[in-house]
C-alpha positions as CSV (number, residue, x, y, z in Angstrom):
1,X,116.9,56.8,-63.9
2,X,117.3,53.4,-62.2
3,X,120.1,50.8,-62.6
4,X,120.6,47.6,-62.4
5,X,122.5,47.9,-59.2
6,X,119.6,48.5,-57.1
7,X,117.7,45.2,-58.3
8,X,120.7,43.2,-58.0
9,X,119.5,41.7,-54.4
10,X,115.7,42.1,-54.3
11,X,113.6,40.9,-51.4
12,X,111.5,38.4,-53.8
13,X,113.3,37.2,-56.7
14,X,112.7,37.8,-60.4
15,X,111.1,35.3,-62.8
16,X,111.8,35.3,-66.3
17,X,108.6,35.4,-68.8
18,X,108.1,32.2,-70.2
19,X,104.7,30.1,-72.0
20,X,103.5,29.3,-68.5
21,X,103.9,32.7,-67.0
22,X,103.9,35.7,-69.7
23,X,105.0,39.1,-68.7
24,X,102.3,40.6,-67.3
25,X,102.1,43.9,-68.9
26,X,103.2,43.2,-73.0
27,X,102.1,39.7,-72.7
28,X,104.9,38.8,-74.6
29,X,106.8,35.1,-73.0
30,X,110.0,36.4,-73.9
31,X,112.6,38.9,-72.6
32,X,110.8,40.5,-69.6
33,X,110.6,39.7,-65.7
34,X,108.6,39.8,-62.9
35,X,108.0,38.9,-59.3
36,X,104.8,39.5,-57.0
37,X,105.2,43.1,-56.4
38,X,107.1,44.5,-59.9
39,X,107.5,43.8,-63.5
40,X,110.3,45.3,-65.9
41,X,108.8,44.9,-69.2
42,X,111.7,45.1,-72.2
43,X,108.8,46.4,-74.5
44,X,106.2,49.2,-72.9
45,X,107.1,52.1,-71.4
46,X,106.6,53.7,-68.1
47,X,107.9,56.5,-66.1
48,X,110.2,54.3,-64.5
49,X,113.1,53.4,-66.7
50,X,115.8,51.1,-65.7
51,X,119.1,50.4,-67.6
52,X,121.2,47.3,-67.4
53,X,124.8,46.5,-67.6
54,X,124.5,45.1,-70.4
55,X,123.0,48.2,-72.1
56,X,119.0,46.7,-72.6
57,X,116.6,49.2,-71.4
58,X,113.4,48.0,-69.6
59,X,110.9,50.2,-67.9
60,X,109.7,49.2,-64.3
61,X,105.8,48.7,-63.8
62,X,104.3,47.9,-60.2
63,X,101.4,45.0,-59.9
64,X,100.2,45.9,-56.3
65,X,100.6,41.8,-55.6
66,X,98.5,40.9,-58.4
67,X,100.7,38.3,-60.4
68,X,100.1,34.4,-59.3
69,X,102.9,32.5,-60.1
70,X,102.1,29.3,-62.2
71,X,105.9,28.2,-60.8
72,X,108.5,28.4,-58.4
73,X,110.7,31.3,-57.6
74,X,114.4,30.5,-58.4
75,X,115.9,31.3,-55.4
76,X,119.7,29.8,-55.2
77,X,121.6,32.5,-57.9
78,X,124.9,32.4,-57.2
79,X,126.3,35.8,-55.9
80,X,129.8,35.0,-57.4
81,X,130.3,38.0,-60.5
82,X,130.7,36.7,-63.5
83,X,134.0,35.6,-65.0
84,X,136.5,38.4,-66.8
85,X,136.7,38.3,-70.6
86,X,140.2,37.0,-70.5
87,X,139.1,33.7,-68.4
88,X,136.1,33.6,-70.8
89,X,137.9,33.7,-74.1
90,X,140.1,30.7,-72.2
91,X,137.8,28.5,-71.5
92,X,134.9,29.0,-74.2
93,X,137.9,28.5,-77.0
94,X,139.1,25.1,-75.0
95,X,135.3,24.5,-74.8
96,X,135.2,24.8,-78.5
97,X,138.0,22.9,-79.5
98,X,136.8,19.7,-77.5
99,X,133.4,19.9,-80.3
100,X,132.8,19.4,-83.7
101,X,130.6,20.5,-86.1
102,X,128.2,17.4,-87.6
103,X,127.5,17.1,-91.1
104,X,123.2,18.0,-90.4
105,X,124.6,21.5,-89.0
106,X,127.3,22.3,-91.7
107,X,124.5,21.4,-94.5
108,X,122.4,24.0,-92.1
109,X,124.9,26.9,-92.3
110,X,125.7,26.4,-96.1
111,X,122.0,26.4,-96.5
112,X,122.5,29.7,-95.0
113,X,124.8,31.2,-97.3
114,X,128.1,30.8,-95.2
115,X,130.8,29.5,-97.8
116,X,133.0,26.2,-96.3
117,X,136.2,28.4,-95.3
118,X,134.2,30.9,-93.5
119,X,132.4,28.1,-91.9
120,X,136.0,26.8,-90.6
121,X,137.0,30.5,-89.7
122,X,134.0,31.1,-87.6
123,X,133.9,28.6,-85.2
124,X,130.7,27.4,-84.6
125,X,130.5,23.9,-83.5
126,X,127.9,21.3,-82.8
127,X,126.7,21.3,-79.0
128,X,125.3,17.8,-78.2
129,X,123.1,16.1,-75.2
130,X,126.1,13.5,-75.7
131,X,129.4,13.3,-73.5
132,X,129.0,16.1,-71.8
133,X,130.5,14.7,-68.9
134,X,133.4,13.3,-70.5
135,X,133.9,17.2,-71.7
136,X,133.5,18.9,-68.4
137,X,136.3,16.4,-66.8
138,X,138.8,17.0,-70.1
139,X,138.1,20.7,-69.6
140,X,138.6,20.9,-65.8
141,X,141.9,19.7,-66.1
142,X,143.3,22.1,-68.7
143,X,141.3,25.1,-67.1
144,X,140.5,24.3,-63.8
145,X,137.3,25.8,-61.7
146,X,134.8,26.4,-64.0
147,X,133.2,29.2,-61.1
148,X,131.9,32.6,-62.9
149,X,131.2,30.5,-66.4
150,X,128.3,30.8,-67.8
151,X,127.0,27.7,-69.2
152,X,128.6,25.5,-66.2
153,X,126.7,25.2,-62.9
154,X,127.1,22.4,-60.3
155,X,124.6,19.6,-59.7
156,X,123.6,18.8,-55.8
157,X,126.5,16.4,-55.5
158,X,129.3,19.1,-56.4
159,X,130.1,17.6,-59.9
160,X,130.0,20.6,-62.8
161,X,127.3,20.1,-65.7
162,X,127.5,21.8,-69.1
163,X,124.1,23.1,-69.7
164,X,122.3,24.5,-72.7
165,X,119.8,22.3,-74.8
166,X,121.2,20.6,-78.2
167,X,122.1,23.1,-81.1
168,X,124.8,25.3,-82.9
169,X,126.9,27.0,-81.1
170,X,127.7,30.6,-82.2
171,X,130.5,32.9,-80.5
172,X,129.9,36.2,-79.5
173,X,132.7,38.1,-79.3
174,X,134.3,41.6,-78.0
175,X,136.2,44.8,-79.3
176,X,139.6,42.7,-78.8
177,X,138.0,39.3,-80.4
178,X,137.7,37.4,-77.4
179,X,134.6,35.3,-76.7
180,X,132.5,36.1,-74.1
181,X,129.4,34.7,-74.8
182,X,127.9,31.6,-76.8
183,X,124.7,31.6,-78.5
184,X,122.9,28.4,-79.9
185,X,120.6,28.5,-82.4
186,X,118.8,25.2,-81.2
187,X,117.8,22.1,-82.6
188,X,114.4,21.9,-81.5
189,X,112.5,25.2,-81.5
190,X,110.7,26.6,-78.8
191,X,107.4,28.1,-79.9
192,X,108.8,31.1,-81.4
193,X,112.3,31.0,-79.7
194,X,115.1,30.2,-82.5
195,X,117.9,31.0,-79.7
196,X,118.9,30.5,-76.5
197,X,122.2,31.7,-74.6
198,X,124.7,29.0,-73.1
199,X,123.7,30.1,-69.6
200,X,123.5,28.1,-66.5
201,X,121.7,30.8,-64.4
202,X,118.2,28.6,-64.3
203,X,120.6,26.1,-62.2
204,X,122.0,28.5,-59.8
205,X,125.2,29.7,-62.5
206,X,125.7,32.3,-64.4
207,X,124.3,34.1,-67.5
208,X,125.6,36.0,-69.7
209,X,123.9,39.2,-70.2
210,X,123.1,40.4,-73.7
211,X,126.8,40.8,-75.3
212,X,127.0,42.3,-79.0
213,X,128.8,40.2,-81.3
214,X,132.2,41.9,-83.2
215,X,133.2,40.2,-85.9
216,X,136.2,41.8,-87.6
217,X,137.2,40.8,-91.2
218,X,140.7,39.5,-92.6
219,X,141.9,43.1,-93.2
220,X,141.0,44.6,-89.4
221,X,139.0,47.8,-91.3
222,X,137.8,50.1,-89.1
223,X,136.8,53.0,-90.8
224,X,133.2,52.2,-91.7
225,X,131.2,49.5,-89.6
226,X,128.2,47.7,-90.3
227,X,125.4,47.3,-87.8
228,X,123.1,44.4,-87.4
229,X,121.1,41.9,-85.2
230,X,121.6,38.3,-84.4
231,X,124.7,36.1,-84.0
232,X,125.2,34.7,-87.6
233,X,124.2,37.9,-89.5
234,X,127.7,39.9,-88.7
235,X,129.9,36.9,-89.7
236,X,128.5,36.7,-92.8
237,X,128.5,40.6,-93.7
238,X,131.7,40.9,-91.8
239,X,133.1,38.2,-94.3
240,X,131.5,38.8,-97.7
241,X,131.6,42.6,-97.6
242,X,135.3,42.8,-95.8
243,X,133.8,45.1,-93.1
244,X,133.9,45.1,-89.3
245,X,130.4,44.6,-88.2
246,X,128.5,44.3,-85.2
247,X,125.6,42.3,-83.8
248,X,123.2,43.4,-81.2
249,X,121.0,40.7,-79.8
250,X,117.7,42.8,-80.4
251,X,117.3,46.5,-81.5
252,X,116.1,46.6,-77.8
253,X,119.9,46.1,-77.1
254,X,121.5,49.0,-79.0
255,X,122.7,50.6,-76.2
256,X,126.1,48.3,-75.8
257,X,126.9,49.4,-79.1
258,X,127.9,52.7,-78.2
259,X,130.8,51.4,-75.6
260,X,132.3,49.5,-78.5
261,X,132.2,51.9,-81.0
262,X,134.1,54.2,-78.5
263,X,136.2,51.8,-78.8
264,X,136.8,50.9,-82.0
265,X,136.5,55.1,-83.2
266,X,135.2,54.2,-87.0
267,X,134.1,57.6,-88.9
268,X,131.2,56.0,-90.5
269,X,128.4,53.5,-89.4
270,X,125.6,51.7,-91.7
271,X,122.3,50.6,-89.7
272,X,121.7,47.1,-91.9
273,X,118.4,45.6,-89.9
274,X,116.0,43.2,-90.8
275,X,113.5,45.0,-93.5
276,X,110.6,43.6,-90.9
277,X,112.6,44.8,-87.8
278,X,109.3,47.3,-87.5
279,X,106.7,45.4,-88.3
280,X,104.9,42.6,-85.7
281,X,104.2,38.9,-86.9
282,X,100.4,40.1,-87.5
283,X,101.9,42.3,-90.0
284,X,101.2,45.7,-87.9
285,X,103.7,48.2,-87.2
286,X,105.6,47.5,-84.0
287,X,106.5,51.0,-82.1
288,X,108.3,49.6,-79.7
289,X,111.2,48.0,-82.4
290,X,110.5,51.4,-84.3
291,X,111.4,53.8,-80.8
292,X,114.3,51.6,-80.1
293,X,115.7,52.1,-83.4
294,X,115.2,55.7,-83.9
295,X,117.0,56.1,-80.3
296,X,119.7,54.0,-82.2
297,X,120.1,56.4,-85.1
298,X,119.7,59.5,-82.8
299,X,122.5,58.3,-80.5
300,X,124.9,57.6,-83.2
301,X,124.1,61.2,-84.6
302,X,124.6,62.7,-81.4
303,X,128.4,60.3,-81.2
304,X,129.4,61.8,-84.2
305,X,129.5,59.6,-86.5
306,X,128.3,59.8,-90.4
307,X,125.7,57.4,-90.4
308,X,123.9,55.6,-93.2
309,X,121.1,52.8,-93.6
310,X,121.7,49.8,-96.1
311,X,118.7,49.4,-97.9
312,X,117.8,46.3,-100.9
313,X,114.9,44.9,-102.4
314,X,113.5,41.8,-101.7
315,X,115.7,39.9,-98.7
316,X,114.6,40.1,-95.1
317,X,117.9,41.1,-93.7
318,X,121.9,42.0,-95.2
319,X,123.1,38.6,-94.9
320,X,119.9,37.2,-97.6
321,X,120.7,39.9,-99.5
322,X,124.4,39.0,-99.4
323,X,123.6,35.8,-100.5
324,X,120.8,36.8,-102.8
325,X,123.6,39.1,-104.3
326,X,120.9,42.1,-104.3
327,X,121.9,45.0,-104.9
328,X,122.3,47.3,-101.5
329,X,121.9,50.7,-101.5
330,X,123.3,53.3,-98.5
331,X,121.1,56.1,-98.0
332,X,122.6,59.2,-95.7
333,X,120.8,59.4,-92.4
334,X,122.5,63.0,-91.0
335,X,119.7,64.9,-93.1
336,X,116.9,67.0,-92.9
337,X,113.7,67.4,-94.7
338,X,113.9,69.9,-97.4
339,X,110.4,71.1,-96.7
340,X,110.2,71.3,-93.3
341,X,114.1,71.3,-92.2
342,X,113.0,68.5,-88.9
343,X,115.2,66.1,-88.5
344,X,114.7,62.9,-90.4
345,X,115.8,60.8,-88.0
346,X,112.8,61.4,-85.7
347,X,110.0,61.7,-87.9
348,X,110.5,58.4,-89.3
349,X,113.8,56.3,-90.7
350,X,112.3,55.1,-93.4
351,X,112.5,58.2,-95.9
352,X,112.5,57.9,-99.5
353,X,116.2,58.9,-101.4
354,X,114.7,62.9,-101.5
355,X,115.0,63.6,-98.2
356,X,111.2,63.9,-97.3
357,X,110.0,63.3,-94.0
358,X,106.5,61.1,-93.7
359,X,104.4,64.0,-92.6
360,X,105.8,66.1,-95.7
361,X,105.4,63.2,-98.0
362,X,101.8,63.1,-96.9
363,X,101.0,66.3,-97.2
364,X,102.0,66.3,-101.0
């Protein structure tokens, strides 16, 4: 198994996927890297895995120097660590305070189901192209250096810029509620990119890694905790059902959950994706989503922990069907097939409420 350590300071630097330059092994413009020599693809497999820091798996492929670029490398990433989550929480939450939330984005999050106190409680704000300057000075002087934040990068005269492209801004936050990341769900989309992370690494800063999002509700519950994806999904389950829930920012990511739930020591744990979480835009199944989910489920299984799936009708994910007020059902995921005693959890998640594994249920 390789870490991230050893990639830290490659020879040739690491291009992020994008329209211009897919990955070269998925194809996929999103989520993957690559320089002349290696690819780590997020989504196919290889004999070569590699696991980051922030708990994302990717799998190493070499290209025997068969990539041409269609731009530049990046080459000036700061070496500077990232900020600690206490200096994080500071200056994000003075960040925050300095911005508002416009009326065209609260319509846009009642839309959404989120009622107008929990809109208040929650914290997202409006992050405009406008007076950014004016909120970089104001912030410097009640925080100082803004070194190790991501979001924050100098320009070539020295001055500090806020980047990140117009949006909503959503906080991600940790175990003890502090914020350590901001997500904005943008204004203009970007072919099929809804999100982007306030990160500044594209101008030499920092980014911030892939951080799960705890939301804790007014009673601090701990006993049973909800799993989702996304940054606005947990608020609103973590809100409407009263239950401490927890976002991962792609199934891909689950592995940061386990840290937290360490942390946090619930007894049980409900898996509440996306109904379409395994199934590609062309309407195939996607076995990469499906592995990473089942490695999900096995893992919490292996913690410990009672473990169930939340189920409903017609929604996409939990927070539509919050909304939708469908009903949701909780199916037990600690069981084995009564015909053929395997494990359910690897022969496929998506049993029906007797237990039966796929290949029994063909079979009868």
């Amino acid at each position: 198994m390789i870490n991230q350590s050893s990639l830290d300071n490659p020879v040739e630097k690491f291009l992020r996927t994008n329209k211009a330059r897919p990955c070269p092994i998925c194809g996929h413009t999103s989520w993957c890297s690559f320089n002349s020599k290696i690819a780590i693809c997020m989504r196919i497999p290889s004999d070569r895995p590699v696991d980051f820091t922030t708990g994302a798996q990717g799998f190493i492929h070499f290209l025997n120097g068969q990539v041409k670029y269609s731009a530049p490398l990046i080459t000036s990433q700061s070496t500077i660590p990232t900020a600690s989550a206490e200096r994080l929480d500071l200056v994000y939450r003075r960040l925050l305070k300095k911005l508002r939330l416009s009326d065209s984005h609260w319509e846009r999050l009642q839309k959404r189901g989120f009622a107008p106190r929990d809109i208040l409680r929650c914290g997202f704000r409006t992050l405009s192209a406008k007076k950014r300057d004016r909120i970089v000075n104001s912030l410097k002087a009640e925080v100082g250096d803004l070194t190790g934040i991501p979001g924050f990068a100098k320009n070539k005269d020295g001055d500090w810029l806020l980047c990140g492209k117009p949006g909503i801004l959503i906080p991600y936050m940790n175990v003890k509620g502090q914020v350590v990341g901001l997500q904005i769900e943008l204004d203009e989309r970007m072919e099929d990119e809804k999100y982007h992370w306030l990160s500044s690494s594209a101008k030499g800063g920092w980014g911030p890694g892939t951080p799960i999002n705890v939301v804790w509700p007014l009673k601090r519950l701990a006993q049973t905790v909800y799993i989702t994806e996304g940054g606005y999904k947990p608020y609103i389950v973590a809100n409407r059902l009263n239950a401490l829930t927890l976002g991962i920012p792609g199934v891909g990511n689950w592995r940061g959950l386990i840290p937290a739930l360490r942390e946090i020591k619930p007894k049980t744990v409900i898996v509440a994706l996306d109904v379409d979480a395994n199934t590609s835009a062309d309407g195939r199944p996607n076995r990469f989503v499906e592995r990473y989910e089942q490695e999900l489920v096995a893992s919490l299984i292996s913690e410990g922990y009672r473990v169930l799936r939340a189920t409903w009708a017609n929604a996409k994910g939990p927070d539509d069907a919050i909304v939708a007020k469908e009903k949701i059902s909780l199916h037990m995921l600690n069981q084995k097939c009564r015909d053929c005693g395997n494990d359910l959890t690897y022969l496929g998640l998506r049993h029906d409420p007797q237990f039966v594994c796929k290949t029994c249920a063909q079979k009868n």
